[in-house]
C-alpha positions as CSV (number, residue, x, y, z in Angstrom):
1,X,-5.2,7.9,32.3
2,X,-5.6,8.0,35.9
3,X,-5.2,11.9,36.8
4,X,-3.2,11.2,40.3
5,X,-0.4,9.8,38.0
6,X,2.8,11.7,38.1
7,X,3.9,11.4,34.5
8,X,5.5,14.2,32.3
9,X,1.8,13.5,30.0
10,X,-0.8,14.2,32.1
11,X,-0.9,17.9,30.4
12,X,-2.1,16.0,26.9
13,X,-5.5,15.5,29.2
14,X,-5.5,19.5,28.0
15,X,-5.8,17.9,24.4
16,X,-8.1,15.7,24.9
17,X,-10.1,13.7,27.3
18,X,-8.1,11.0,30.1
19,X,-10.5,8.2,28.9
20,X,-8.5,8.4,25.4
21,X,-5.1,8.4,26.5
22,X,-4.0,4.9,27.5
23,X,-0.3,4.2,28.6
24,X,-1.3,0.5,30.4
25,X,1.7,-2.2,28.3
26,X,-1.9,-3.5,26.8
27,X,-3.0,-0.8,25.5
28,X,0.1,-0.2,23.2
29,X,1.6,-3.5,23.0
30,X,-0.7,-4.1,19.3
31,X,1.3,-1.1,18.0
32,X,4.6,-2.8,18.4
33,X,5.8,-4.0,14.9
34,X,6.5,-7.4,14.4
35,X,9.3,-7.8,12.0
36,X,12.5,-9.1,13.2
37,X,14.5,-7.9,10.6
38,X,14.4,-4.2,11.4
39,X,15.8,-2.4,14.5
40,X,14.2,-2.9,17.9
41,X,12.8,0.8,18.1
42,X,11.5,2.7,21.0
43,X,7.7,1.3,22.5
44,X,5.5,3.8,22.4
45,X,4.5,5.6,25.9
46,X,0.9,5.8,25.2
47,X,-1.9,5.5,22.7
48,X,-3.7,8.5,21.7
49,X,-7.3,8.2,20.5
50,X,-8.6,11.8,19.3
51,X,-11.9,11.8,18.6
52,X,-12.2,14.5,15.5
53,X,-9.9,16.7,13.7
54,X,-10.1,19.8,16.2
55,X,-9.2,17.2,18.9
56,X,-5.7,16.1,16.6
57,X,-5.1,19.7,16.0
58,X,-4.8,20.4,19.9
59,X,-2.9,16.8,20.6
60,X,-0.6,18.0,17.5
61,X,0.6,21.6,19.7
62,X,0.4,20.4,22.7
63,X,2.8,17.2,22.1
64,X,5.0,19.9,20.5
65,X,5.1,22.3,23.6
66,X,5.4,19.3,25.7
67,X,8.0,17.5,23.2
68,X,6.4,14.4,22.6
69,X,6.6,13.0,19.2
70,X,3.7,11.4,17.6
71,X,3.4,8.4,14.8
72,X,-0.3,7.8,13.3
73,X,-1.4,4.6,12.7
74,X,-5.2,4.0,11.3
75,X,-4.3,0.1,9.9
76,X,-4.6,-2.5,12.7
77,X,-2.2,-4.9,14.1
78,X,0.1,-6.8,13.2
79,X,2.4,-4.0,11.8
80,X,5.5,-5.4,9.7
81,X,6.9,-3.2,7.6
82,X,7.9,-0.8,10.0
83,X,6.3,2.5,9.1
84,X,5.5,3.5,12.5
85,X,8.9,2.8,13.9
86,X,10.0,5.9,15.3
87,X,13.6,6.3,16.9
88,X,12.8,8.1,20.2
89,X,10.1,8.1,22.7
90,X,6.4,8.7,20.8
91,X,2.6,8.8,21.4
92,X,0.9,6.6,19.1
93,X,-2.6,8.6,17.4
94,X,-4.6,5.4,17.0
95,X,-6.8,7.0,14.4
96,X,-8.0,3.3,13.2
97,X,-11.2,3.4,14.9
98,X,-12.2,6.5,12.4
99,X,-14.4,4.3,10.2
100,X,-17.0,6.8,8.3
101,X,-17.6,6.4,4.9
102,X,-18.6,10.4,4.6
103,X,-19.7,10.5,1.2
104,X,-20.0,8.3,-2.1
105,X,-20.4,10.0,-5.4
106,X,-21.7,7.6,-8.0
107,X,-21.7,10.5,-10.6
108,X,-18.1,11.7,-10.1
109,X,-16.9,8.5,-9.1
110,X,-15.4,9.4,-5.7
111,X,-16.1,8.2,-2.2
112,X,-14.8,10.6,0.9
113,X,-13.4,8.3,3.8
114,X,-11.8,8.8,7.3
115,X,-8.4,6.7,8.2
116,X,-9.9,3.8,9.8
117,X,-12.0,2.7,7.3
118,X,-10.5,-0.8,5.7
119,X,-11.1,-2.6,2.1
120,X,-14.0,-4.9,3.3
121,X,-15.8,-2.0,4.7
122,X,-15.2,0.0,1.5
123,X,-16.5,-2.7,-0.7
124,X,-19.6,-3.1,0.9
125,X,-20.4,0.3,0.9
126,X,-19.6,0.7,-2.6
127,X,-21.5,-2.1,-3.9
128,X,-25.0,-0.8,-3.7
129,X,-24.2,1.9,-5.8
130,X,-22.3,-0.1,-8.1
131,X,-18.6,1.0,-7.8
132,X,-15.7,-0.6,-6.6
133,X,-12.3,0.3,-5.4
134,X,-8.8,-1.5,-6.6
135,X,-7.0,-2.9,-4.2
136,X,-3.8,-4.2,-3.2
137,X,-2.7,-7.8,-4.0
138,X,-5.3,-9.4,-1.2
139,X,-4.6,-7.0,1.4
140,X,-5.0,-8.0,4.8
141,X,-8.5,-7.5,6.5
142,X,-7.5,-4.8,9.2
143,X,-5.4,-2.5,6.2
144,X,-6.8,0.9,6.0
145,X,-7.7,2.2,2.6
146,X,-6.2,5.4,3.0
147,X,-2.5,4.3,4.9
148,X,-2.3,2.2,1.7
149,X,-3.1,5.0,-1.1
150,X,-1.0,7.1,0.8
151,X,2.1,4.4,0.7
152,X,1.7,4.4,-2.9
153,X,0.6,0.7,-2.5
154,X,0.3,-0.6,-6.3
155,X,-3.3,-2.0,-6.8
156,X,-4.3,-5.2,-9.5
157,X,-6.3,-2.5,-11.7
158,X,-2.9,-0.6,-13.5
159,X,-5.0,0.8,-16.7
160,X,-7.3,2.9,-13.8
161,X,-4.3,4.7,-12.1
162,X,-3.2,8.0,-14.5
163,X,-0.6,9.4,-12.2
164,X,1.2,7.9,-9.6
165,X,-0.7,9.8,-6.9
166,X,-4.1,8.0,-7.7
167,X,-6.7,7.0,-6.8
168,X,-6.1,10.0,-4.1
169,X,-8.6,12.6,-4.9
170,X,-8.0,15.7,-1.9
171,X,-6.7,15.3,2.0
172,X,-7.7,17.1,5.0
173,X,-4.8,16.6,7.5
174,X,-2.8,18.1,10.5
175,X,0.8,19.5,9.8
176,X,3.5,19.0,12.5
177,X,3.0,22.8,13.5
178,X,-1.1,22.0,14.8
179,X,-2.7,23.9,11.7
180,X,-5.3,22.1,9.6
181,X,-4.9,22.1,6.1
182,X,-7.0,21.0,2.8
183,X,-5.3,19.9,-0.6
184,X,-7.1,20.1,-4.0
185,X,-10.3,21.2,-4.8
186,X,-11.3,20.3,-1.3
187,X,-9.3,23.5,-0.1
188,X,-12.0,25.9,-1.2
189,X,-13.9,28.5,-1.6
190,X,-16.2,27.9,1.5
191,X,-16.9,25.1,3.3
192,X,-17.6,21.0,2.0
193,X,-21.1,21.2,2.1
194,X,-21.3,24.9,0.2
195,X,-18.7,23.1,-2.3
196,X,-20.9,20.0,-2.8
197,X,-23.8,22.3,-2.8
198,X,-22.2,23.8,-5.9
199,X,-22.0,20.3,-7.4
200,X,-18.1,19.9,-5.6
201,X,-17.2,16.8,-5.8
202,X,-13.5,16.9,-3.6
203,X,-11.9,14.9,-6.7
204,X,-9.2,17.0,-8.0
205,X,-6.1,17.2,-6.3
206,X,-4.4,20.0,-7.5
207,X,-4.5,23.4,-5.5
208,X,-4.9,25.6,-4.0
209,X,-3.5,27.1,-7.0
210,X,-0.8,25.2,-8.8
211,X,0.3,23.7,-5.2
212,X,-0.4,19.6,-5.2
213,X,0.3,19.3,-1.4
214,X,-0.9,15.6,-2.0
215,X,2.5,14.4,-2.8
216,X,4.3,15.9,0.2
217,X,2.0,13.4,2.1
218,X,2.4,10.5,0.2
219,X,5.0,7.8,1.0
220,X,5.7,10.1,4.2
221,X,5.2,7.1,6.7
222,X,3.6,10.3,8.7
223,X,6.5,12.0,8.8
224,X,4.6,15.7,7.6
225,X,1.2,15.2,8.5
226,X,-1.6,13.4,9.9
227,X,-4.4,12.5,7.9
228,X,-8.0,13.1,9.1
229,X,-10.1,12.4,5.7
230,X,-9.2,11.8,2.1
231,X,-11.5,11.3,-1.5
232,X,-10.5,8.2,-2.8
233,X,-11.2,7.7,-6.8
234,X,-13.8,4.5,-7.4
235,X,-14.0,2.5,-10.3
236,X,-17.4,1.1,-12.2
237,X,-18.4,-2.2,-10.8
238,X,-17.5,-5.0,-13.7
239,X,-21.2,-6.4,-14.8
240,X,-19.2,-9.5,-16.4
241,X,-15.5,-10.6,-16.2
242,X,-14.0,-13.3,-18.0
243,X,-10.7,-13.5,-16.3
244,X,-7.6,-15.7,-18.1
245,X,-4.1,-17.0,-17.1
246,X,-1.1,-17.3,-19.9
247,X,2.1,-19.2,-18.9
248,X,5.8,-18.9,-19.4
249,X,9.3,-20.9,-18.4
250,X,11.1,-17.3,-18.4
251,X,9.5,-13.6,-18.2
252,X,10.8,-12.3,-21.4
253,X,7.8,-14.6,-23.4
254,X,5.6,-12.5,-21.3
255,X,7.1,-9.2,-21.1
256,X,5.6,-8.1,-25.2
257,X,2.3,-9.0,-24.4
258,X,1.6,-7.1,-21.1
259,X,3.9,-4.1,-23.0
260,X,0.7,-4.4,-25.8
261,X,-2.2,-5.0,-23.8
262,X,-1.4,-2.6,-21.4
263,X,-0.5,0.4,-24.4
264,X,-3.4,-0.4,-26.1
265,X,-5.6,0.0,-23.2
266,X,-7.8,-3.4,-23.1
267,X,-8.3,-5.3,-20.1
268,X,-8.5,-4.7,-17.1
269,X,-6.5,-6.6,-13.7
270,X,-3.6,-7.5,-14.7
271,X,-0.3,-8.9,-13.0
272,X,2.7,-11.3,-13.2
273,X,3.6,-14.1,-10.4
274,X,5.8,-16.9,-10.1
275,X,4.7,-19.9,-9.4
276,X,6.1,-19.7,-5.6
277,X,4.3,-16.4,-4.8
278,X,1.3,-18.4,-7.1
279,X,1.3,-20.8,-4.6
280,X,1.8,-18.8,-1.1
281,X,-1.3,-16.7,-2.6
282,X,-3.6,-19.7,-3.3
283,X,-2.5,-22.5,-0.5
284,X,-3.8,-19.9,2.8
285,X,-0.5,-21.0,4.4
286,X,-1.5,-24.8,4.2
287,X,2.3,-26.4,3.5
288,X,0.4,-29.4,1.8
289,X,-1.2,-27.2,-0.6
290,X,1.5,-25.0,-1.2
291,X,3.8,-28.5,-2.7
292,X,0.9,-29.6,-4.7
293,X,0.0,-25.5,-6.2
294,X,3.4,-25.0,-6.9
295,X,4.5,-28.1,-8.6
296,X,1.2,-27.8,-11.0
297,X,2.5,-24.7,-12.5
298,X,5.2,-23.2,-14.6
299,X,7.9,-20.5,-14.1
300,X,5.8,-17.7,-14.4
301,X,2.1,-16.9,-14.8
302,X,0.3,-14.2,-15.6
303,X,-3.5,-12.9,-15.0
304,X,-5.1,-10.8,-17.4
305,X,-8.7,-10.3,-16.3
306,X,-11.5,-8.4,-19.6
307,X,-14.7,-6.8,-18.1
308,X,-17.9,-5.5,-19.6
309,X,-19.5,-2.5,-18.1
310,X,-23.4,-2.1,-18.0
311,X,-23.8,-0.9,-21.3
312,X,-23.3,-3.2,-23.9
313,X,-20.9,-5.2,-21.8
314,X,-21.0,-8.8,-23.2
315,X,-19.9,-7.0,-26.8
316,X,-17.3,-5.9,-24.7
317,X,-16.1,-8.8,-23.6
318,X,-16.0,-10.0,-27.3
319,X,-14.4,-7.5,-28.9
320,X,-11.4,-7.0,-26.1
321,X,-10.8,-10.9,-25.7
322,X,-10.7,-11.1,-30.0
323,X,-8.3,-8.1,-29.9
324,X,-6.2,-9.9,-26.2
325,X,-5.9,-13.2,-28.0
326,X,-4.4,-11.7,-31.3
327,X,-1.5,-9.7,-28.9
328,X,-1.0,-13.0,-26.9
329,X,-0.4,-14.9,-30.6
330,X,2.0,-12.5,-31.5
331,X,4.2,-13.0,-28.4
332,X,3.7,-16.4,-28.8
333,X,1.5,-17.2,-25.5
334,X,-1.8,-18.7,-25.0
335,X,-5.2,-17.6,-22.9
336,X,-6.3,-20.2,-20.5
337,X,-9.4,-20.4,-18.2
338,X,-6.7,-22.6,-15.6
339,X,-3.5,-23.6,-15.1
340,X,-2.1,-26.7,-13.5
341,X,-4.4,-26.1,-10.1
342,X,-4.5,-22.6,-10.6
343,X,-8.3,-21.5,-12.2
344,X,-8.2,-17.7,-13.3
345,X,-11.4,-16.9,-12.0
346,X,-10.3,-18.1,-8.4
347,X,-6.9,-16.0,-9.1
348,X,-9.3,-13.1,-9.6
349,X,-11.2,-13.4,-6.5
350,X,-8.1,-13.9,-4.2
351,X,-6.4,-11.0,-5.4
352,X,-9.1,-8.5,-5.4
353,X,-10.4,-9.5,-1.5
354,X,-9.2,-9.1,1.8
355,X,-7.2,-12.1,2.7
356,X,-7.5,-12.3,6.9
357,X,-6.0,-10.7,9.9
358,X,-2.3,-11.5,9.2
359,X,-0.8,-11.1,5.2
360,X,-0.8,-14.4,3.1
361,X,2.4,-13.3,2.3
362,X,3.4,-14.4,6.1
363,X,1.4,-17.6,6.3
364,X,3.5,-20.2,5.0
365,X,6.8,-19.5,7.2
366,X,5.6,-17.1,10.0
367,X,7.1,-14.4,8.2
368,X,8.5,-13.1,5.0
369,X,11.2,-10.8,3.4
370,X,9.4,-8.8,0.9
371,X,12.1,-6.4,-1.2
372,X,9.7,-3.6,-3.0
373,X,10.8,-1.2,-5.9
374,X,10.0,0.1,-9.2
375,X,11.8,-0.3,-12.3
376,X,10.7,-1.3,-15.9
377,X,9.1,-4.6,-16.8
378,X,11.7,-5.1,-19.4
379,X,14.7,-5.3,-16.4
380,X,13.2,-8.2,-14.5
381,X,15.5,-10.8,-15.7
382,X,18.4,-9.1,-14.5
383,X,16.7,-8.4,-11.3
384,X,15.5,-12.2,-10.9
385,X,19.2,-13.3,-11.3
386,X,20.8,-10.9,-9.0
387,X,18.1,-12.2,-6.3
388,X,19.0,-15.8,-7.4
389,X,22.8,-15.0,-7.0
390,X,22.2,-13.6,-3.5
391,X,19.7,-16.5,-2.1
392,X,22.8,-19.0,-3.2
393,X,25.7,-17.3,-1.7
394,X,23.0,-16.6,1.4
395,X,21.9,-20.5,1.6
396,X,18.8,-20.4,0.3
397,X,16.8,-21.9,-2.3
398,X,16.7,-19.5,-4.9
399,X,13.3,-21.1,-6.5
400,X,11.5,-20.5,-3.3
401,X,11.7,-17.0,-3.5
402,X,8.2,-15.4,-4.8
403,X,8.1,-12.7,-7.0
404,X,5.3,-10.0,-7.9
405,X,5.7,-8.2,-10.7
406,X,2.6,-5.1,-10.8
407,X,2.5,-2.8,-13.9
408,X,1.4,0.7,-12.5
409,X,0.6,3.8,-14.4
410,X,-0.6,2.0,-17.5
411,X,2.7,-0.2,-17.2
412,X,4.6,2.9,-17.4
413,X,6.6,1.7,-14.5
414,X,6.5,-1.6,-12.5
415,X,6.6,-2.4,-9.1
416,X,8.7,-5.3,-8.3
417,X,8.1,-7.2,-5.1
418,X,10.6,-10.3,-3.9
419,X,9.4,-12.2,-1.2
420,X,11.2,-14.5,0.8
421,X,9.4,-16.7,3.3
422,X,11.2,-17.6,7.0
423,X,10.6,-18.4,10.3
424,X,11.5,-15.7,12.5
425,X,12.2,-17.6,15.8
426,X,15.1,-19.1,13.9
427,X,18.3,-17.1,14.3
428,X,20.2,-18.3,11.6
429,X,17.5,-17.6,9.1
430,X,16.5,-14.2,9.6
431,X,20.1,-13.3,9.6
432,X,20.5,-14.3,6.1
433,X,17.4,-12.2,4.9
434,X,19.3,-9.0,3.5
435,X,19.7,-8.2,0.4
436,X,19.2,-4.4,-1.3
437,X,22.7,-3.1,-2.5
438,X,22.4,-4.9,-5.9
439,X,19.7,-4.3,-6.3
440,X,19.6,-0.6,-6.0
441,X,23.2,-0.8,-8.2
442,X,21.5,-2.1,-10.4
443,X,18.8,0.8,-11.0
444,X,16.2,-0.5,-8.3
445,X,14.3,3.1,-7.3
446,X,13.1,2.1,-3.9
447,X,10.4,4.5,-3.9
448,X,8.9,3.3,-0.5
449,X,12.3,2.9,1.6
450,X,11.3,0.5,4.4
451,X,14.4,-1.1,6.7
452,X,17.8,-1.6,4.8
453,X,16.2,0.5,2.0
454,X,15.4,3.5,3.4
455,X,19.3,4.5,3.3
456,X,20.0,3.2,0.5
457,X,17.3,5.5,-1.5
458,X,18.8,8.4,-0.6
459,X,22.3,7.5,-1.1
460,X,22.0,7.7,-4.6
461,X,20.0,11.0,-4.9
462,X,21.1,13.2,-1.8
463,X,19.5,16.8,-3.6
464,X,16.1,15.0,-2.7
465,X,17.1,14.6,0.6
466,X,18.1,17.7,1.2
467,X,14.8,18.9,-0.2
468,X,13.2,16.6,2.0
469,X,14.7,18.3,5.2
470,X,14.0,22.1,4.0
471,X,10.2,20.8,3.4
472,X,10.2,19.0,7.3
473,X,11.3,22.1,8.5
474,X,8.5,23.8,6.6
475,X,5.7,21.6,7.8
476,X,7.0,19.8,11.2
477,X,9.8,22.2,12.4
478,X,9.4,20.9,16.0
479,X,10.1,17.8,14.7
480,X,6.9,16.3,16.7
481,X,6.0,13.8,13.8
482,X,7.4,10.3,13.3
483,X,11.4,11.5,13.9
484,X,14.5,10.0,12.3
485,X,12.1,8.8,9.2
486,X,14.5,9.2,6.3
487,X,17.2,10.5,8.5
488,X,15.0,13.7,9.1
């Protein structure tokens, strides 16, 4: 920022260095999102590029004082689903370009990571020590590992996640006031390396106390704090996998088996697609490909990936496929190696990769409607016709709409994801592309409110929201963090 400037800014140079504040229409033009079916928001007036925690402490009190509100981002462009959209003039904290890997703890299973640090460069880190992370349904290549824990972004792995918190271990971030503050067993006594000296490993979340400050972060689109690192739970690296596919014309043939696999603990990736989001998944946007996946396949498919773990991990395999195929008789399905021109092993390694720079999800239309809640397995054929009831009165083809069905928690819960591909340059289309009243009606719990969702979570539990605005004016009382998020 050039220092001559007269701009009411200048005085964040107090925060932190000129050479990291950047207003040019370049510089934040990457941090506009790209979805047409939300609001045009304000663009942001600069991009803010702190170097350290101290450094977003300072930029934190001094926005306040100066009244500048401030979204972090730490996942790169594009951004579609709107989480940095803030209603009134904001500072963008770029904190993407925060990319160390501080610590990985084979014994404890628990890596330590900073914002900007994506899936690929997680992998490869993990992989010499054996570990592995679970990820997202192919999330794209610039997606930040810790902007998608703390979303509560339901990974392929559901018999690894025991609360709906995980796989976040402790966070170190910023609260809206400028103080610094550490959750878990990360908050003390004495510093990291004294902790880890004492054989610390940063894994717990819980404390100080009986506190679990964790969840107050979580799904907060940034709206209470700014993260600067977080431990991040790690999984075993599968020795062996022998991944399968089982088919079904409706979802109820499918329904008892992932209910018994899933309670009974065997197996290990695990989800249910249609064979349109089948198709967008596997065909890389190709339109060709796309005809010739989806026609191959039927109504619903489902992957149910068995491992074996160094130890004995060929019996494993044997014992947990013999046990697998004896649930999948009972409900009257079948294990497969492929399906139509689906294989399971190429499934497998689609889902559990990053996919490229924009999301597959976007690749065969130029964009895509994705509707996201959670609800119970056993509901999705009343949510599949509601969706079908809407795409006809709306005009649209109601078997062209994908659907993602992702047991979490053990298949406690399951996250339901519609997805409706559309080219956004056409006028007519993206106006049709609403739909979450039924839903919601209909006991949709939109626990990540994006767009037309956002009021329609809270209408139906408004104590929540009220306790939402008591904590913001707990944590963020100047309101300097990601305003009018959640009406707060």
């Amino acid at each position: 920022m050039n220092s001559e400037m007269k701009n009411p800014y200048q005085p964040l140079e107090e925060a932190i260095s000129a050479d990291r504040l950047e207003t040019s229409s370049e510089a934040v033009a990457s941090f506009q999102t790209s979805n047409p079916l939300l609001p045009v928001c304000s663009t942001p007036v600069l991009a803010a590029r702190p170097s350290n925690a101290p450094e977003v402490q300072a930029l934190v009190k001094r926005s306040r004082e100066l009244g500048l509100h401030l979204v972090p981002v730490s996942s790169s462009a594009p951004h579609e689903k709107g989480g940095i959209n803030c209603a009134a003039d904001y500072a963008v904290v770029d904190l993407s370009g925060w990319k160390k890997i501080h610590s990985i703890d084979r014994r404890n299973r628990v890596c330590m990571v900073d914002p900007g640090v994506t899936y690929g460069e997680l992998l490869d880190a993990l992989a010499p020590h054996g570990l592995t992370v679970s990820l997202p349904l192919a999330p794209r290549r610039g997606k930040s590992v810790l902007a998608a824990a703390l979303d509560r972004e339901p990974t392929t792995w559901p018999n690894k996640q025991w609360d709906a918190g995980d796989p976040i271990g402790c966070l170190e971030f910023v609260f809206g006031t400028g103080d610094l503050f550490r959750t878990g067993a990360a908050g003390g006594p004495g510093s990291i390396e004294a902790q880890r000296a004492g054989g610390g490993a940063q894994k717990a979340p819980l404390g100080p106390s009986q506190t679990d400050f964790h969840r107050v972060l979580q799904g907060a689109q940034g709206a209470m704090g700014i993260v600067t690192w977080g431990t991040l739970r790690v999984e075993l690296r599968p020795s062996v996998q022998r991944p399968f596919l089982l088919a079904a014309d409706d979802l109820p043939s499918l329904t008892p088996f992932v209910y018994q696999t899933q309670r009974s603990g065997l197996g290990e990736h695990s989800f249910i697609l249609n064979r349109t989001a089948a198709a967008m998944l596997m065909s890389s946007g190709e339109p060709g490909a796309f005809e010739k996946i989806r026609r191959s396949l039927p109504a619903f498919i489902c992957l149910q990936n068995i491992a074996g773990f160094e130890r004995r991990a060929e019996a494993r395999l044997d014992y947990q496929q013999k046990d697998i195929m004896e649930i999948a008789a009972r409900a009257g399905v079948e294990l497969a190696e492929s399906i139509g021109e689906v294989a399971a092993a190429d499934l497998l390694a689609t889902a559990t990769r990053p996919c490229g720079e924009a999301d597959w999800r976007s690749a065969l239309a130029g964009h895509c409607l994705r509707i996201f809640f959670l609800s119970a397995l056993d509901r999705a054929p009343q949510y599949v016709k509601i969706m079908e009831g809407l795409a006809a009165r709306r005009g649209l083809a109601g078997d062209r709409l994908g659907l993602y069905l992702q047991p979490v928690v053990q298949n406690h819960g399951c996250h339901f994801e519609f997805m409706a591909p559309f080219d956004p340059n056409d006028p007519g289309q993206v106006s049709r592309m609403r739909a979450v009243a039924e839903l919601s009606r209909a006991g949709a719990f939109f626990s990540r409110p994006y767009g037309a969702a956002d009021p329609a979570a809270f209408a139906h539990n408004p104590m929540n929201h009220a306790i939402l605005k008591k904590i913001k004016n707990i944590f963020d009382p100047g309101r300097t963090l990601n305003p009018g998020k959640f009406g707060l």
